[in-house]
C-alpha positions in Angstrom: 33.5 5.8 8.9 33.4 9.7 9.4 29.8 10.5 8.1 28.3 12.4 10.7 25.3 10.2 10.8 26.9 7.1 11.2 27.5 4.9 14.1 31.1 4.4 15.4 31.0 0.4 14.5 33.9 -2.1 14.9 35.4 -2.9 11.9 34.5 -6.6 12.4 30.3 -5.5 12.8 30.3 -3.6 9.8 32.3 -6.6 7.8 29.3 -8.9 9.1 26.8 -6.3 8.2 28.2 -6.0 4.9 28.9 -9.3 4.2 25.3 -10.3 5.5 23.7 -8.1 2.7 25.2 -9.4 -0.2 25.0 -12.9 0.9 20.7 -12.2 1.9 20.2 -10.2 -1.2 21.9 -13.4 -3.8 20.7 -16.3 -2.2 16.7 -14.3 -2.1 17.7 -14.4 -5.8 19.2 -17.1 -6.3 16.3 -19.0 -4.3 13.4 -17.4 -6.4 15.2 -18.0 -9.5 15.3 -21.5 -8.2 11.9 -22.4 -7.2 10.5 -20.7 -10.5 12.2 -23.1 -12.6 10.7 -26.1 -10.0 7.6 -24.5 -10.3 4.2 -24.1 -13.2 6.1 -20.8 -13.8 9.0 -22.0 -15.8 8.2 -19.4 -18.0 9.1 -16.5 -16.0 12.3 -14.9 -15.7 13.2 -12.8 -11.6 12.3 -9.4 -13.5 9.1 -10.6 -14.5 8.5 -12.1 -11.8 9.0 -8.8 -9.9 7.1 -7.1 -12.3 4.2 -9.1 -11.4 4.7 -8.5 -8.3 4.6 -4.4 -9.0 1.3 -4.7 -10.6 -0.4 -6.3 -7.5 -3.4 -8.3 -6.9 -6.1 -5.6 -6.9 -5.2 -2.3 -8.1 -5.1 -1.8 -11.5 -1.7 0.2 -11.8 -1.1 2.8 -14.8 2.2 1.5 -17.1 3.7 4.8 -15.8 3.0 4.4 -12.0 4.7 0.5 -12.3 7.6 1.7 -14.8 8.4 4.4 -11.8 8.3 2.2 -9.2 10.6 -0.9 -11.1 12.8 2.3 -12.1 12.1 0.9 -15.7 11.5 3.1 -19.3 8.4 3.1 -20.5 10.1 1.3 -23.2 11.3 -1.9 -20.8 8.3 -1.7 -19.6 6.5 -2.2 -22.7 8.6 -5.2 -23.9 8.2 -7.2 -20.6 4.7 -6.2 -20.2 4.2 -7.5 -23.9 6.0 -11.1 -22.6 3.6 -11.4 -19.6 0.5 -10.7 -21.9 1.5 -13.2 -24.0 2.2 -15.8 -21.7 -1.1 -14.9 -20.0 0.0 -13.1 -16.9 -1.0 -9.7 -17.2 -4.1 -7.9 -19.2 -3.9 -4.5 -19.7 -6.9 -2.3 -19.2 -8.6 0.9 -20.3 -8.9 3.4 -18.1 -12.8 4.5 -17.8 -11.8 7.9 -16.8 -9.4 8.8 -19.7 -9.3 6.0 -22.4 -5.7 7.3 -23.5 -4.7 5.5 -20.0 -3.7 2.3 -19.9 -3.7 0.4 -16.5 -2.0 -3.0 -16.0 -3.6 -6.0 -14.0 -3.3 -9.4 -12.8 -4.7 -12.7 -15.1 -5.6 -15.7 -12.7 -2.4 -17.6 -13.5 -0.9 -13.5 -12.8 -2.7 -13.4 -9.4 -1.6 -17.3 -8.7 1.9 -16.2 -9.3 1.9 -13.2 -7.2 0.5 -15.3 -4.5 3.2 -17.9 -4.6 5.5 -14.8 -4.6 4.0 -13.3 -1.8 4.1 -16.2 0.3 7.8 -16.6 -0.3 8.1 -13.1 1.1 5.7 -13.6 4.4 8.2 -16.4 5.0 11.1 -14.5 4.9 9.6 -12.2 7.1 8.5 -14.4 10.0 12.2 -15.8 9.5 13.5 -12.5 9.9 11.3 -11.2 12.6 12.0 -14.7 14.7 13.1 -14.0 18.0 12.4 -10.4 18.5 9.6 -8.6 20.3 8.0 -5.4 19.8 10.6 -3.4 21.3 13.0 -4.5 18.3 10.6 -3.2 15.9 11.6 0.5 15.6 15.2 0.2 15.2 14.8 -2.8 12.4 12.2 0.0 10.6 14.2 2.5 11.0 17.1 0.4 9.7 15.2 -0.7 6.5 14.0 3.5 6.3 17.8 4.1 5.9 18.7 2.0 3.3 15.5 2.4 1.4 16.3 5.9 1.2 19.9 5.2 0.3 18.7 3.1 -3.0 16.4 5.9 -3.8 19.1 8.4 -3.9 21.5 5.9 -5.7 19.0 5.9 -8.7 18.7 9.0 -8.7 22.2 9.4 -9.6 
């Protein structure tokens, strides 16, 4: 590796590294895509379910501040969005402000999907976090900082 900012690593630690990744990023996946198809929310495909998950519980999101986030077009957005209100999910809003606006939230079988979602994620979490104190805290934020940043600028290109 000759980026300057890099860390001279072994070429066996950054194989692990790497090879850690892409197995953590399929089998989170491929386990969502599993449990939805145990669960009441058959109906739901991994990008609506992450869609659901954009919107959030309580704030009621514009179509253009969730289509940024997801990296969607307003046009992607529009179609899935339509899907979800259809199969009761979402409910878009009026903004009171400006009532050209329209802000996206949660129905109750939205909200009990997002929590299901989000308790999926507080377990990975504690799973992750097991076994490390505070002290290991910084360097796994600054870690997650890094490659954040990385897939920000890779959809930029």
């Amino acid at each position: 590796m000759t980026d300057k900012a890099s860390v001279d690593i072994k070429r066996e630690d950054f194989k692990f590294i790497n090879d850690a990744l892409v197995d953590v990023f399929d089998r989170i996946l491929r386990i969502e895509e599993s449990e939805l198809r145990k669960s009441q929310f058959k109906d739901v495909t991994i990008n609506e379910l992450h869609l659901v998950h954009a919107i959030t519980l309580h704030e009621h999101k514009t179509t253009t501040a969730v289509a940024n986030e997801l990296h969607l077009s307003k046009g992607s957005l529009t179609s899935s969005v339509n899907t979800l209100v259809r199969r009761g999910y979402v409910m878009r809003i009026r903004n009171q402000q400006d009532r050209r606006v329209i802000n996206l939230g949660l129905t109750s079988k939205g909200r009990l999907l997002y929590r299901a979602h989000d308790a999926f994620h507080s377990q990975l979490v504690k799973s992750f976090l097991n076994g490390m104190d505070e002290d290991d805290l910084p360097l796994v934020k600054k870690a997650f900082v890094n490659l954040r940043n990385f897939l920000d600028e890779a959809a930029r290109d």
